[in-house]
N, C-alpha and C positions, 0 to 999 in steps of 0.2 A: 562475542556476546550475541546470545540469538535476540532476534526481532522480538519485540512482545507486542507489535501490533502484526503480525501477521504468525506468531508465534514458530517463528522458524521455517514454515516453509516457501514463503514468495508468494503467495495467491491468497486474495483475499476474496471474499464470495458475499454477492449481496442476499436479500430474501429471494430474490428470483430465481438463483442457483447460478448468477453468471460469475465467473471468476474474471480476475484482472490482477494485475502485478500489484506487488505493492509499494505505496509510492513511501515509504519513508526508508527499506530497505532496497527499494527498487528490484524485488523479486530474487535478491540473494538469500534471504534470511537471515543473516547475520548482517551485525555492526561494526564498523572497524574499529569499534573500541575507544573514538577522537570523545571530544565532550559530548557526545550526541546531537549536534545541534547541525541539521543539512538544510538547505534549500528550498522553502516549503514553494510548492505548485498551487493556482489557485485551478479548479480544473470546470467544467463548462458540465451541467445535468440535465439532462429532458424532464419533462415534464412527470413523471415518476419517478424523478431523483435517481437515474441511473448514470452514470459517469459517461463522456463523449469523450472518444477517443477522436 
């Protein structure tokens, strides 16, 4: 089942043009198909709402 939040390819990209993984298929693109239901991350943003790795 492909990702429909990062629509299959793994990268997700904000307005700025940075890409980063994606955290629901963690950069595979696809689902393994369970009830959909993973792990959610709360994740830390700067002051422009950019994601901190």
């Amino acid at each position: 089942m492909v990702c429909k939040v990062c629509q299959g390819v793994g990268l997700l990209r904000d307005d700025e043009g940075w890409q980063y993984e994606c955290s629901v298929c963690h950069g595979f693109g696809k689902l393994d198909g369970s009830d959909g239901k993973r792990e959610t991350k709360i994740m830390s943003v700067d002051e422009n709402n950019r994601l901190l790795d």
